[in-house]
C-alpha positions, 0 to 999 in steps of 0.5 A: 372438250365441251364448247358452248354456244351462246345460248348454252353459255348463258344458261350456264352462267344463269345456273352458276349465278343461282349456285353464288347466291346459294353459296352467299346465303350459307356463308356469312362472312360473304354476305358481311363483305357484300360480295356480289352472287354473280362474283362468286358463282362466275369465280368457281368457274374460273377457279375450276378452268385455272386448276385444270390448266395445271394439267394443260387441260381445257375442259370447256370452251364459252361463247361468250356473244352474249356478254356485250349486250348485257354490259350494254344494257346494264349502263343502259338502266343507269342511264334511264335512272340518271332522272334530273328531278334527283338532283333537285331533291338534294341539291348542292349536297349531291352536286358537292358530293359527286364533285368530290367522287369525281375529283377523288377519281382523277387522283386514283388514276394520277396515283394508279399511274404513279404506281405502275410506272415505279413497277415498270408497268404501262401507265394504263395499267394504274388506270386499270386499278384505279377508278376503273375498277375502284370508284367503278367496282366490278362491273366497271372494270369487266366492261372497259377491260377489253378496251384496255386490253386493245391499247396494250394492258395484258390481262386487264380482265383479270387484272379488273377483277383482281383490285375490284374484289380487294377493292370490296372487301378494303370499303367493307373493312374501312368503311365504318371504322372510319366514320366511327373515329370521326364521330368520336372524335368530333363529338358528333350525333345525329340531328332530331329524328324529324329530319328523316320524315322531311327528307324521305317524302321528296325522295320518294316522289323524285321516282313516282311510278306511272298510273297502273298499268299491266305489268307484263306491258310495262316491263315490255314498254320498258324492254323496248325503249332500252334496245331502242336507247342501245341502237340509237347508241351503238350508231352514236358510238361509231360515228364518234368512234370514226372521228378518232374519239375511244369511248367505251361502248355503253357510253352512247347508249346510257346517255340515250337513256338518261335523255329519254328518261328526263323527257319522260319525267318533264313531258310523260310521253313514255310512261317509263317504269322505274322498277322495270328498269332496275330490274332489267338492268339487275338481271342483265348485270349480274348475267353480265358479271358471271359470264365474264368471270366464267371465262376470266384468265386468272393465269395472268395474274403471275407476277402481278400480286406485289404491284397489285398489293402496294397500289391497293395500300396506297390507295386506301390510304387516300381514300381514308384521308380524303374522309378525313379532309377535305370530305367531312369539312365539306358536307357539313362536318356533322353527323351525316356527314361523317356516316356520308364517309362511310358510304364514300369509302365503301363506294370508292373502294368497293360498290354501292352495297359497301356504302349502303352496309358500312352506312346501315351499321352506324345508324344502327349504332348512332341513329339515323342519318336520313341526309346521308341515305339521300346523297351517298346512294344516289351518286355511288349509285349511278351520277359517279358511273357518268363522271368516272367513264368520262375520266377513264375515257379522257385518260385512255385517249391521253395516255394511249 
């Protein structure tokens, strides 16, 4: 057996990473269905781990240390891009249209649960594949599965990323061909093309970045005041964690963030980098994702495909009816509205890529909707990862 170190295993989840990219780039159908490099390169791994148990043999064994501060500091980058000034830009829109992710989350739940029970499953469970891993995608799912695998949902990491990546290709599939019906339907088309110049200019001035600056600085400034969001953190989620409170372990650290970022933006005494920050977050996602995936048990997944299956059905089939009504009704029942749908079920189904592709190919074929680029983005982006993992965290300590 070869073991690993910490080290070791992150390079070779780097290495593996760059492998998922590659194989993205040559096959079009992946990168139709935005599903994401660190996925595919960390479910070789698993694939190849699973084919050599057949043979009751281990080839490898990870250290997989470094996998909780990534999941970490990812969170962290939310929290420090959960700017206020966001919110001013879109106003009732964006609060309406997180008000209705939200909403939609505790009923994936209540019917996850619902699911799992006429299967004779935990309840947890039902979470497990509801919001946890549809409104939150994958990365989501990765990051709480240890949690629920302490409160008794066996093989909840390969249970997360089983719905999650269904999940991804159900928003792809779905997406457009909802908002198309309900353009037809409704006889709807984009408004005058002017509204995307009005709409555009105050997006961008919601993340002005600071004076120039060194760029090896700034991205060390910004290094900085990430570990020191995740060290003030880890000690707010202890204490809460000894008043009895089951939260994930990012929670402390991105709420962290998001104060010192809306301090920034009122006060600019940090002089934080937006860029820098979505940049050290990426890379610590998709290092994150393919480490997880690397050592995913995907053994644990017998028996499970038919409950799995029949709670994914019924799921879409909620999400779908929500665009219909009461969504479409409430943003406007317009045009961007209906493109609005599409980002809807493309990130409460899959991720934000979904959303952002399915909404990109009806512009392309309607014309612009400058509104629905504005509020669909940046809720699925990062505002529904705050609302969701209150919800997940309030259905834990419910149910557990």
């Amino acid at each position: 057996m070869l073991i690993l170190d910490s080290i070791q295993t992150l390079a070779c989840g780097g290495l593996f990473l760059l492998v998922g990219y590659a194989i993205r780039r040559h096959v079009p159908l992946l990168m139709r269905f935005s599903i994401p490099a660190p996925v595919i390169g960390g479910l070789l791994v698993a694939l190849f781990m699973l084919a050599c148990r057949h043979w009751d043999v281990t080839p490898i064994r990870f250290d997989t240390a470094w996998q909780q501060p990534l999941m970490i500091a990812f969170f962290t980058s939310i929290g420090f891009n959960a700017s206020a000034s966001l919110l001013k830009v879109g106003g009732r829109q964006i609060l309406l249209f997180l008000a209705l992710a939200s909403v939609l989350a505790i009923v994936q739940n209540l019917l996850g649960i619902a699911m799992a029970k006429a299967f004779g499953l935990p309840p947890l469970f039902g979470v497990v594949t509801g919001s946890v891993t549809l409104t939150g995608g994958p990365a989501t799912g990765m990051a709480f599965a240890p949690l629920f695998e302490k409160v008794g949902v066996h093989g909840a990491q390969s249970v997360a990323l089983a719905n999650a990546m269904a999940g991804i290709v159900l928003g792809s599939i779905f997406g457009s061909p909802i908002a198309a019906m309900l353009i037809e339907r409704h006889g709807l088309r984009p408004a005058a093309a002017t509204a995307s110049a009005d709409t555009a200019a105050p997006m961008a001035a919601t993340a002005p970045e600071q004076r120039a600056v060194d760029p090896t600085y700034g991205g060390l400034k910004s290094l900085v005041y990430m570990l020191l969001a995740m060290g003030i953190g880890a000690w707010i989620g202890d204490g809460l964690g000894r008043l009895g409170v089951t939260l994930p372990s990012y929670i402390g650290a991105m709420l962290i963030g998001a104060i010192i970022r809306n301090i920034d933006d009122r006060l600019g005494w940090f002089g934080l980098s937006t860029r820098a920050m979505e940049l050290i977050g990426n890379t610590a996602l998709s290092l994150f994702l393919v480490v997880a995936l690397m050592n995913l048990h995907l053994w644990d997944l017998a028996g499970l495909a038919l409950p799995l299956l029949a709670n994914l059905a019924v799921q879409s089939i909620l999400v779908l009816a929500f665009c219909c009504w009461p969504l479409l009704q409430l943003m406007g029942r317009d045009y961007d509205a209906a493109v609005m749908a599409s980002g809807f079920t493309g990130f409460m189904l899959g991720t934000t890529a979904n959303a952002v592709a399915c909404m990109s190919s009806l512009t392309e074929r309607y014309g612009p909707a400058p509104r629905a680029f504005l509020v669909a983005p940046v809720v699925g982006a990062f505002l529904i990862d705050f609302t969701n993992a209150i919800i997940i965290t309030g259905f834990v300590n419910v149910w557990h």
